[in-house]
C-alpha atoms as a printed R data frame, in Angstrom:
    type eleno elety resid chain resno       x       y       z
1   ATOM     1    CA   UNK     A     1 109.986 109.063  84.273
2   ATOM     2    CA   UNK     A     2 113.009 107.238  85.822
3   ATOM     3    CA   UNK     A     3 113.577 103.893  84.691
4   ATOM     4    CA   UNK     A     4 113.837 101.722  88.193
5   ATOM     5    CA   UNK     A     5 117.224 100.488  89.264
6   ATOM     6    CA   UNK     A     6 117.124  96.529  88.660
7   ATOM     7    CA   UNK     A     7 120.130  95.221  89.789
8   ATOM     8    CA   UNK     A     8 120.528  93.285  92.925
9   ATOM     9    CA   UNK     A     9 121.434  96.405  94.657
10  ATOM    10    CA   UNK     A    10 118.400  98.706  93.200
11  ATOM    11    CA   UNK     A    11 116.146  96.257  94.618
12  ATOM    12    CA   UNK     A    12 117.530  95.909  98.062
13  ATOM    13    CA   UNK     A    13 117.639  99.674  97.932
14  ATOM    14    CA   UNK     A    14 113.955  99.815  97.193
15  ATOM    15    CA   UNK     A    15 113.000  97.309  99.633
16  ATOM    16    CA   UNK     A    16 115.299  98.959 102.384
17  ATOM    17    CA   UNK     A    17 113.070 102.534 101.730
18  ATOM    18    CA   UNK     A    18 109.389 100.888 102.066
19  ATOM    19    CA   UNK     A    19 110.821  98.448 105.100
20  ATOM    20    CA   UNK     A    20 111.501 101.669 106.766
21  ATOM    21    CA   UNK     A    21 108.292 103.339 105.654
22  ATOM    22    CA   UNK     A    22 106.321 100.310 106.884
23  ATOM    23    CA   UNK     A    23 108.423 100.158 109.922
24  ATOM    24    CA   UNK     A    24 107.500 103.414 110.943
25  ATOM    25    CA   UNK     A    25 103.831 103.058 109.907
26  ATOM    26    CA   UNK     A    26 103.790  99.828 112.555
27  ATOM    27    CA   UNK     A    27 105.457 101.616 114.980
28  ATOM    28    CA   UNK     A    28 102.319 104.363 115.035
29  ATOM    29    CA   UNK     A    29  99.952 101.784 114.703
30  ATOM    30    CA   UNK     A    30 101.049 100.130 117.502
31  ATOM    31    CA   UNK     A    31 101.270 103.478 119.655
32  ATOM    32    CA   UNK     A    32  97.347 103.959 119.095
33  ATOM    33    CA   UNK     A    33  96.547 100.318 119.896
34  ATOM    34    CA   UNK     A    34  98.773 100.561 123.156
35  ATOM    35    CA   UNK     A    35  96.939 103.827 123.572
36  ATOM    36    CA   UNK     A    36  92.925 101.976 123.028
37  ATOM    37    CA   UNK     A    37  93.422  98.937 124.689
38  ATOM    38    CA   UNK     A    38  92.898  98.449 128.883
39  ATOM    39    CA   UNK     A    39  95.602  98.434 131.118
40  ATOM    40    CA   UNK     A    40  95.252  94.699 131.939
41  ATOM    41    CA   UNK     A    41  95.864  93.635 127.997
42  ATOM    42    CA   UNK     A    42  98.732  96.023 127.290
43  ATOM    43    CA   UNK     A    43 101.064  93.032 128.506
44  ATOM    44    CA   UNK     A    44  99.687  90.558 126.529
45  ATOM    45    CA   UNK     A    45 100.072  92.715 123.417
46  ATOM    46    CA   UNK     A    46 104.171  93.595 124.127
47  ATOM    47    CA   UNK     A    47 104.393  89.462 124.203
48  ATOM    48    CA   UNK     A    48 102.609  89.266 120.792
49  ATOM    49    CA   UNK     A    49 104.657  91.541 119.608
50  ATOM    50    CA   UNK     A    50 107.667  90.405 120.908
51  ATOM    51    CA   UNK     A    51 106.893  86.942 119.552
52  ATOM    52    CA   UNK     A    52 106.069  88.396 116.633
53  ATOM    53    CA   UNK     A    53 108.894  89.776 115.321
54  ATOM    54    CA   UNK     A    54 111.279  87.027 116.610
55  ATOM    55    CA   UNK     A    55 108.855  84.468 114.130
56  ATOM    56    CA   UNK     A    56 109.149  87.378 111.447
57  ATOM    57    CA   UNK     A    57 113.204  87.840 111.855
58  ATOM    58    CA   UNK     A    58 113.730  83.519 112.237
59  ATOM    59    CA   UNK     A    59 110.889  83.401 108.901
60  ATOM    60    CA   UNK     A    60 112.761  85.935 106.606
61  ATOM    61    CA   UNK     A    61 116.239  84.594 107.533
62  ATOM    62    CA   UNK     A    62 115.208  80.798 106.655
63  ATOM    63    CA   UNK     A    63 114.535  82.453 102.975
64  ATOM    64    CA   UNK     A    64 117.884  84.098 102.946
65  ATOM    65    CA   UNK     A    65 119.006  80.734 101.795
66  ATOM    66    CA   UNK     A    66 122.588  80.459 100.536
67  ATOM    67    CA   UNK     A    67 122.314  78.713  97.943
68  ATOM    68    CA   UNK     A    68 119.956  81.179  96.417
69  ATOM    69    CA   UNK     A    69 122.618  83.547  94.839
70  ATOM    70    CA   UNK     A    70 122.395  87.155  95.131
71  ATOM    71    CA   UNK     A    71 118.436  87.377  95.179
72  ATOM    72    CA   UNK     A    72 118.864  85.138  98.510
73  ATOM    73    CA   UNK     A    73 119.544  88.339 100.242
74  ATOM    74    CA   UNK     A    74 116.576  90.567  98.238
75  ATOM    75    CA   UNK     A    75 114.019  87.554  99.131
76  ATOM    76    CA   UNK     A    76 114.889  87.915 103.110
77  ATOM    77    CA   UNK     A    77 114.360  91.822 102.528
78  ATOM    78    CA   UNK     A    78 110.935  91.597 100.597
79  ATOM    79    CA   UNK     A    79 109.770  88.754 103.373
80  ATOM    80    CA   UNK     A    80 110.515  91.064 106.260
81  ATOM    81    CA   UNK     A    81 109.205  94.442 104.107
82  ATOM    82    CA   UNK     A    82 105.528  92.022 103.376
83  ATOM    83    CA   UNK     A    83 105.520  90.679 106.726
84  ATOM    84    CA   UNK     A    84 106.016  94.122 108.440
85  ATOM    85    CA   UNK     A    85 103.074  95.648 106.235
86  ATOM    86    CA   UNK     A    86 100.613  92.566 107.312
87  ATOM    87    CA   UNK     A    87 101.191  93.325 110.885
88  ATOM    88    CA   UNK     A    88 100.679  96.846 110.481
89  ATOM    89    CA   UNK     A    89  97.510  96.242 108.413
90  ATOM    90    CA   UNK     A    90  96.763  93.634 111.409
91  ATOM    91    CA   UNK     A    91  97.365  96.122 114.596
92  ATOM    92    CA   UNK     A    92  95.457  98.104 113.021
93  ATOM    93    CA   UNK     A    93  92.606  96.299 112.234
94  ATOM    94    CA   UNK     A    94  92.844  95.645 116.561
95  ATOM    95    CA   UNK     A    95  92.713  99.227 116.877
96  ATOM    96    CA   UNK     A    96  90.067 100.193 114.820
97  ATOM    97    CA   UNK     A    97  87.974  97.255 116.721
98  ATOM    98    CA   UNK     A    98  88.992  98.506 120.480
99  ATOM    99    CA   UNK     A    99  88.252 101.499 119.690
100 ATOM   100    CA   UNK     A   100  84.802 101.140 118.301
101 ATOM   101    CA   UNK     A   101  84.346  99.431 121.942
């Protein structure tokens, strides 16, 4: 087995891989909720989401703080990597209730 890479740029490499993997997962999610929800809501939701990830961008880059050394920048990359896989976990939760409707 590998040993994992634990300098400041092995993390922010590791982070960077499962942002993208979560990113992508969120993107599908949110495809199938588009896809269960009625017409009339599918406004509402691209304003949630909207407003969502302008909270999760302004929420990750208050914990890049400067004066937090080089893990400032890993910090900001976790935050946006856990928030992205709550609001995955979140959509879907939506669409597994709109489409039990």
């Amino acid at each position: 087995m590998e040993r994992p890479d634990v300098t400041t740029a092995g993390m922010h490499e590791c982070i960077a891989a499962e942002t993208a993997r979560q990113d992508k997962a969120l993107n599908a999610i949110y495809k199938s909720l588009q896809q269960a929800i009625s017409p009339a809501r599918k406004p509402r939701l691209l304003d949630a989401q909207r407003a969502w990830l302008k909270f999760r961008d302004a929420n990750c880059d208050f914990q890049a703080d400067p004066d937090g050394g080089t893990l400032a920048g890993v910090n900001a990359s976790a935050c946006v990597m856990q928030m992205t896989a709550e609001r995955a976990k979140e959509l879907a939760d939506l669409a597994a209730e709109a489409g039990a409707r």
